[in-house]
C-alpha positions as CSV (number, residue, x, y, z in Angstrom):
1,X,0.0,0.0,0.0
2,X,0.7,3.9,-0.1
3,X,1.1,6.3,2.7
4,X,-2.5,7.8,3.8
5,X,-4.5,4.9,1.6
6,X,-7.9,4.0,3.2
7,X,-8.1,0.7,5.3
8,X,-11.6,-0.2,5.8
9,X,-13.2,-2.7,8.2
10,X,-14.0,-5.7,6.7
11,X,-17.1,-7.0,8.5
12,X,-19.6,-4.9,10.5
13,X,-18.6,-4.5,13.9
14,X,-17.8,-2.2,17.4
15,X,-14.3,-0.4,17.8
16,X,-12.8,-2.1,21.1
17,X,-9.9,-0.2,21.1
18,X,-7.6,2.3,19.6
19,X,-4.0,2.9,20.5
20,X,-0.2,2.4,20.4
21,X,1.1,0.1,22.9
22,X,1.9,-2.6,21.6
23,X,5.5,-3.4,20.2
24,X,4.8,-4.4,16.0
25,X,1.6,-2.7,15.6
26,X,2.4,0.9,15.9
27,X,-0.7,2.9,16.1
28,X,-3.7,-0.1,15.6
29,X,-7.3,-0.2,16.4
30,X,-9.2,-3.3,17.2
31,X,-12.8,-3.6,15.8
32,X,-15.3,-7.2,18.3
33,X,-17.6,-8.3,15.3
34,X,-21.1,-10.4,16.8
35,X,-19.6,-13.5,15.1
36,X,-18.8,-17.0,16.9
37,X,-17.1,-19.8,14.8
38,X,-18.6,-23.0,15.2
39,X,-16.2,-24.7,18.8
40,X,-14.8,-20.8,19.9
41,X,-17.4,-20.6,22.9
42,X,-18.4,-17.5,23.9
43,X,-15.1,-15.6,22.4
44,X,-15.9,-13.2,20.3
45,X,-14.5,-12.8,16.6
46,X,-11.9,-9.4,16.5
47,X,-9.9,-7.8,13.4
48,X,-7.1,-5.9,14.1
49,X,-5.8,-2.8,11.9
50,X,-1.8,-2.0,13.0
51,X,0.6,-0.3,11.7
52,X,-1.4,2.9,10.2
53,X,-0.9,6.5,9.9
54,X,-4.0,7.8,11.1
55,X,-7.4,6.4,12.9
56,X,-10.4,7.7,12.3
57,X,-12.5,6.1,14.5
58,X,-13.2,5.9,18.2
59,X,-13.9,2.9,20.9
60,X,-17.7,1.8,21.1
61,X,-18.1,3.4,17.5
62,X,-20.5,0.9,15.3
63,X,-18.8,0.5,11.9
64,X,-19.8,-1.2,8.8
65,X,-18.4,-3.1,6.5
66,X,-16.3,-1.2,4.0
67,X,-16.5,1.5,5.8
68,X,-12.9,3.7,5.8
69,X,-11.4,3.3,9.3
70,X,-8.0,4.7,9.1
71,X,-5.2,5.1,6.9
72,X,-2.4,3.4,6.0
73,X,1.1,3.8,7.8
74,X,4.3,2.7,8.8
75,X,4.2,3.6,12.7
76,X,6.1,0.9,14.5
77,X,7.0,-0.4,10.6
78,X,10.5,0.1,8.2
79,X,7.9,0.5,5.1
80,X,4.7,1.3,4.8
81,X,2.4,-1.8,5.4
82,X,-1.2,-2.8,6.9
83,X,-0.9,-5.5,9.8
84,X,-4.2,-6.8,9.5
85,X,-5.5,-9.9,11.9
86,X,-8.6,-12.1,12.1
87,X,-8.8,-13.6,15.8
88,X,-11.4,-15.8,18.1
89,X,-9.2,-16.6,20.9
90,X,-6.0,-17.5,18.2
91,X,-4.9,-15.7,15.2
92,X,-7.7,-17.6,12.1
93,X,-6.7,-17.6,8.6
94,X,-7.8,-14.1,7.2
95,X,-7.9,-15.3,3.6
96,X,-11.8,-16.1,3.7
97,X,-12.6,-12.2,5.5
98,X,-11.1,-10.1,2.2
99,X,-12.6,-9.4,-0.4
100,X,-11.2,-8.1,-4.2
């Protein structure tokens, strides 16, 4: 990606949390989708957007699907890069969430 392209959520869900503590992921948000994978339990399904430039969200915002979230950066990165996870409990594939 380039500096300052969108990143947009890629399933409808709630802003957890936005911040910049965490070694790797520079400035990241975390968005809890209302999604339980067949043998999770109760654990929720999360996406997490690191590594950007600028957030334009906020925590207990309701977002949408394709909706532009933030933008892409290289905070906490050597080049500019979107560290994107799909998580119930442990890091899923994220293939099947993305979309062309």
């Amino acid at each position: 990606g380039t500096l300052g392209e969108p990143v947009y959520a890629v399933l409808d869900g709630t802003v957890q949390y936005v911040g910049s503590n965490a070694p790797g992921y520079g400035k990241f948000l975390i968005v809890r989708h209302n999604i339980r994978l067949p043998g999770k339990g109760n654990t929720p399904l999360i996406t997490v957007y690191g590594n950007t430039s600028k957030i334009l969200v906020r925590v207990n915002e309701r977002v949408r699907a394709g909706q532009q979230i933030a933008e892409m950066g290289k905070t906490d990165a050597d080049r500019v890069k979107l560290r994107f996870e799909v998580r119930q409990g442990k890091p899923l594939d994220p293939i099947p969430y993305l979309s062309e």
